[in-house]
N, C-alpha and C positions, 0 to 999 in steps of 0.2 A: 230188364232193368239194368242200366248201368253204373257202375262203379263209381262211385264220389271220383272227381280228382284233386289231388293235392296243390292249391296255387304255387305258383313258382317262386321260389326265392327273390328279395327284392335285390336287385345285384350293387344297390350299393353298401347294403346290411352283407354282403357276401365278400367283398373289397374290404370295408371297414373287417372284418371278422380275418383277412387273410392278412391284416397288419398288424391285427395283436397278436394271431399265430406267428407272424414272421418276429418281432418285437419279443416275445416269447422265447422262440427258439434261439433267439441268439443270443441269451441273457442264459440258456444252456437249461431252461426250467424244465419241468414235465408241467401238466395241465393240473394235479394236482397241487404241488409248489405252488403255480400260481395263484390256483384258487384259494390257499393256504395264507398266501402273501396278501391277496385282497379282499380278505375277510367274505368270500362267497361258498358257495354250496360248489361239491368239486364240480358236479356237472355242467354247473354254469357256463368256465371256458368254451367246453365243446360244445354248447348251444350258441355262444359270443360269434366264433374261430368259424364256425361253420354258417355264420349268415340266419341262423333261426331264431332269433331274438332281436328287439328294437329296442336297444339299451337307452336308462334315462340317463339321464346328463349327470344325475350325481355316480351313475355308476361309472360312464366313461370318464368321470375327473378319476373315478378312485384307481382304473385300471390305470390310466395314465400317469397318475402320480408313484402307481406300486413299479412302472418299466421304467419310470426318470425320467418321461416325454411330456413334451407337449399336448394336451387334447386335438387339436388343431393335425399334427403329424398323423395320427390315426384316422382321420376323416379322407376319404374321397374327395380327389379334386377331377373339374374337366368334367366334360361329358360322359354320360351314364356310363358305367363298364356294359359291359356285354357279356 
């Protein structure tokens, strides 16, 4: 019998998640702070940041409203990452 495997992360949920870590970090936050600042559960971020969650649109307005951006700047453009 073999092993379940894990699907692979979708790589735009993984792009999307490495702009609110980067947006994040330079705002100087920890992943608490921010979870703090967007009214979520702390572990959210790290689920967000890391590409494991397919955020709904009112959650990405609220991240993006808590960094000062635009929704738009945190999305993926161009051809799928890799």
């Amino acid at each position: 019998m073999t092993a379940p495997t894990r699907p692979l992360k979708d790589p735009y949920l993984v792009a999307l998640g490495l702009q609110i870590r980067q947006q994040r970090l330079a705002r100087g936050w920890s992943q608490d702070e921010f979870a703090a600042r967007a009214g979520m559960h702390r572990t959210h971020p790290t689920k967000l940041e890391n590409g494991l969650l397919d955020p709904r649109l009112s959650t990405l307005r609220r991240v993006a409203d808590v960094l000062g951006v635009e929704v738009g700047s945190l999305l993926p453009t161009g051809p799928a990452p890799s």
